[in-house]
C-alpha positions as CSV (number, residue, x, y, z in Angstrom):
1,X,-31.3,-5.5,-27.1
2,X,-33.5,-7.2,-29.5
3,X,-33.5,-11.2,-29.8
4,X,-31.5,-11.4,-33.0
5,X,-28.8,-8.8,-32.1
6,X,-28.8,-10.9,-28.7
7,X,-28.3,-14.2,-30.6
8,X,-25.5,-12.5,-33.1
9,X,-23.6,-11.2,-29.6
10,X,-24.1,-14.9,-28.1
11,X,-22.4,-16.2,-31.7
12,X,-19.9,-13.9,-31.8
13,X,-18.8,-14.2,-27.9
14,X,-18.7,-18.5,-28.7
15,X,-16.7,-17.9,-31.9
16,X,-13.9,-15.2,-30.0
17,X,-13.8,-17.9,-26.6
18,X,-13.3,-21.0,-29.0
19,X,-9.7,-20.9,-28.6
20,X,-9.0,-19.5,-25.4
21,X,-9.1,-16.8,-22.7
22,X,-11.1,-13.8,-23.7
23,X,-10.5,-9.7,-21.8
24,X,-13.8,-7.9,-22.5
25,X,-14.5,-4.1,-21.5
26,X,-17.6,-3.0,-20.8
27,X,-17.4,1.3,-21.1
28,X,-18.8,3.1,-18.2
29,X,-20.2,6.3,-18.8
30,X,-20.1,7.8,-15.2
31,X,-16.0,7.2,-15.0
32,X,-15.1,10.2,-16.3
33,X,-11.7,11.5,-15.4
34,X,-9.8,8.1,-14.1
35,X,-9.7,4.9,-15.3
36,X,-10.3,2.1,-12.9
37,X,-9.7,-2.0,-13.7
38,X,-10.9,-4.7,-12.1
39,X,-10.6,-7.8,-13.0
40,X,-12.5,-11.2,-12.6
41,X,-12.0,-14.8,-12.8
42,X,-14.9,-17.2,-12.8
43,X,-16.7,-14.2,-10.7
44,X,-14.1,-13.4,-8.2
45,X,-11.5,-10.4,-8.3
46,X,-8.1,-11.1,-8.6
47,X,-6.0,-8.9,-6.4
């Protein structure tokens, strides 16, 4: 990623948190066939 595409992402991320909780997705190439969620809070999985 280039530094202005970085600094648009970083803008865009501080403008979507502004006014609360945010779910982002990242898509994972090699999971083909299932779907699989995990999901974090302040780094830790939440069972």
């Amino acid at each position: 990623m280039d530094k202005k595409n970085e600094n648009n992402l970083s803008q865009t991320i501080d403008a979507i948190c502004r006014d609360g909780f945010v779910i982002a997705q990242e898509y994972v190439t090699e999971a083909t066939g299932c779907d699989t969620c995990l999901f974090t809070m302040n780094g830790e999985g939440l069972e």
